[in-house]
Every structure is written in structure tokens, then in C-alpha cells.
C-alpha positions in Angstrom: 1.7 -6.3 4.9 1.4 -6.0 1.1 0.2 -3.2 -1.1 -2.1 -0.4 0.3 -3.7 2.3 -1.7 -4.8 5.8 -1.0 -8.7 6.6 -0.3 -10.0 9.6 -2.6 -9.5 11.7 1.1 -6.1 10.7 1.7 -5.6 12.3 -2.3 -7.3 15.5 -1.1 -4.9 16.0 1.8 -2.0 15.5 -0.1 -2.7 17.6 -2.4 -3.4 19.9 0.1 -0.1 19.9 1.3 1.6 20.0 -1.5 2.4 16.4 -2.1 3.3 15.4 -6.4 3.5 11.9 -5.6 3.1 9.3 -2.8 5.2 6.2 -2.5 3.8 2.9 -1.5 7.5 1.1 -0.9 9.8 3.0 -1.5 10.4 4.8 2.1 10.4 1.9 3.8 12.7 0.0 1.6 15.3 2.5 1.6 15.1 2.9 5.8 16.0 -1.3 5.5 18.7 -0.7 3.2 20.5 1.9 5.0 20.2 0.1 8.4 21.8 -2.4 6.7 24.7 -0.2 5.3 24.0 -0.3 1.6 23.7 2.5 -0.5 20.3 3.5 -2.0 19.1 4.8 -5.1 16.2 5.1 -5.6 13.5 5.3 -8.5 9.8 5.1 -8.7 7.2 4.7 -11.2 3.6 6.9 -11.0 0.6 3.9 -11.5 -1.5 6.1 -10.4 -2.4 10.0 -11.4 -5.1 10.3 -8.5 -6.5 13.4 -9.8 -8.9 15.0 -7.6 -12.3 15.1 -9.1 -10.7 11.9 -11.3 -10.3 9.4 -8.8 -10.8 5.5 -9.4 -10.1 2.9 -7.3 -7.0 1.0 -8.5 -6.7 -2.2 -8.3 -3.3 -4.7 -7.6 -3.2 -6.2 -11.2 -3.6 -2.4 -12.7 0.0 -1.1 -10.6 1.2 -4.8 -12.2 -0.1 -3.8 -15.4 2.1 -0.4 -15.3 4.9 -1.7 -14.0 4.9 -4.4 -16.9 4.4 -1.2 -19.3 7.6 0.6 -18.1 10.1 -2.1 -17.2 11.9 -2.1 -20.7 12.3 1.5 -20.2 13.7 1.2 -16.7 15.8 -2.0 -17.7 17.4 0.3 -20.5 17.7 3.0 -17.9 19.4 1.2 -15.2 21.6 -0.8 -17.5 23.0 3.4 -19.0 23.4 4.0 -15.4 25.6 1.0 -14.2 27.4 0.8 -17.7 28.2 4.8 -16.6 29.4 3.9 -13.2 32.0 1.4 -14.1 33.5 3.3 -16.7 
């Protein structure tokens, strides 16, 4: 259904129970892929801190705005790990 995003009370309870991060796709994208057989590894980037007491509302364009920040990092990243697996 597209991107949600966690209200300041959903940050609380997470923290309350011990939660470091919170994934918006990632579980449910790995569930599809191994119905379907494939293997899954998975890597996520933190676009948002959601520090209690420091919680903004973030918007769409912001997570794009991260994402855009660390792809060159995670395209040199993934490239060391598949040049490592077909060595």
C-alpha cells in the first residue's frame, strides 16, 4: 500500500521494548522472496533516528533524500560482496 511511517507513540513502544530499528519493507519483502524459493539477504538503511523527545514527522521525499545519500556507498558495498562470492 506504499510507505507508512511510525507516529511519535509507536517510537515510544518500541523503544520500550527494546526495538534499535524498525523496518518499513524489508519483512515483508523477504517473506515474498522465500515463498518464492530465493535466497535473501538482506540490508537496510536508518532514514530516520526517531529519538524520543526528538521526533519530526518525515516525510516521503526526505527517506528518498537518504536513500539518494547512501546508494554510492551501498553500490560499492554490494558490488565487494558479489565480486567476493564468485571468487
Amino acid at each position: 500500500a506504499g510507505p507508512t511511517y511510525e507516529t511519535p507513540s509507536e517510537y515510544g513502544y518500541f523503544g520500550r521494548i527494546g526495538a534499535d530499528a524498525v523496518g518499513m519493507s524489508t519483512t515483508p519483502e523477504t517473506i515474498v522472496a522465500v515463498h518464492a524459493c530465493l535466497k535473501v539477504f538482506g540490508i537496510s538503511v536508518i532514514s530516520d533516528m526517531g529519538v524520543e523527545g526528538q521526533i519530526v514527522e518525515i516525510s516521503h521525499e526526505e527517506v528518498q533524500e537518504v536513500a539518494k545519500e547512501v546508494s554510492p556507498k551501498l553500490d560499492i558495498l554490494f558490488k565487494g560482496i558479489i565480486k567476493k562470492i564468485h571468487s
